[in-house]
C-alpha positions in Angstrom: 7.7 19.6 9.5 10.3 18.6 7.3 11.6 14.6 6.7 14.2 12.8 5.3 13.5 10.2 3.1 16.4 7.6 3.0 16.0 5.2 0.2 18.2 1.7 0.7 18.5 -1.1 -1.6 17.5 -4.1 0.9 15.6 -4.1 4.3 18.5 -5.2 5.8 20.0 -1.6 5.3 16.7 -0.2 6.4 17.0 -1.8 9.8 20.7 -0.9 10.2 19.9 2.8 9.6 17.1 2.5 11.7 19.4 1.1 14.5 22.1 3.3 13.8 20.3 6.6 13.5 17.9 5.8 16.9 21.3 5.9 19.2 21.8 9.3 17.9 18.3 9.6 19.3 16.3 10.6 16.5 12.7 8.6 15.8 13.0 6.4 12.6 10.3 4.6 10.9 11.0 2.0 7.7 8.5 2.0 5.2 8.0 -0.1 1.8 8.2 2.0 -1.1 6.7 1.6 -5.0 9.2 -0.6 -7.0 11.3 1.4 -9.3 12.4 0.5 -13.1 15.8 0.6 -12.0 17.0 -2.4 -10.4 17.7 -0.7 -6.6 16.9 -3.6 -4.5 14.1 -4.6 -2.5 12.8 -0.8 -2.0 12.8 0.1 1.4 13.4 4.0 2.9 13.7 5.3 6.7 12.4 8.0 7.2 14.0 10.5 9.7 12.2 13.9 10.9 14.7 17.0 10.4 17.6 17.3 11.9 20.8 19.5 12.7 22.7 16.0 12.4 24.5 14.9 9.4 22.5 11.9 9.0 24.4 11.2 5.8 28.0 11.4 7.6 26.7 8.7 10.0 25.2 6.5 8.1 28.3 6.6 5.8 30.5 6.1 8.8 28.6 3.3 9.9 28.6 0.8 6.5 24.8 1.8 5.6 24.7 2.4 2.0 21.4 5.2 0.9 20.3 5.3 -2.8 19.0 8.7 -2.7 18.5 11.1 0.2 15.7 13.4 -0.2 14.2 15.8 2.2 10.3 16.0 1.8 7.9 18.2 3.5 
């Protein structure tokens, strides 16, 4: 099954996605990921199983800012 993986520059995003994508009903889960070069924050993704829903629509309409979006299998 495919995933989303949601990358967010603080785990206060990470919980706010997680909030915001679990009333649309979908199962979330936050993990810690490997510190990048870049500086992007505290590096945190949610990760979101596949979807028909525009998970980048709502977390855009809902003030959650994602680094990178990448679907993973």
């Amino acid at each position: 099954m495919k995933k989303m993986r949601i990358k967010v520059g603080s785990v206060t995003y990470a919980m706010k996605a997680k909030a915001v994508l679990q009333r649309y009903g979908l199962r979330v889960q936050i993990i810690k990921t490997a510190k990048s070069m870049k500086n992007e924050g505290c590096g945190y993704a949610v990760i979101v199983p596949e979807t028909d829903l525009n998970v980048a629509e709502i977390l855009r309409r809902e003030g959650v800012s994602a680094l990178e979006m990448k679907w993973e299998t």
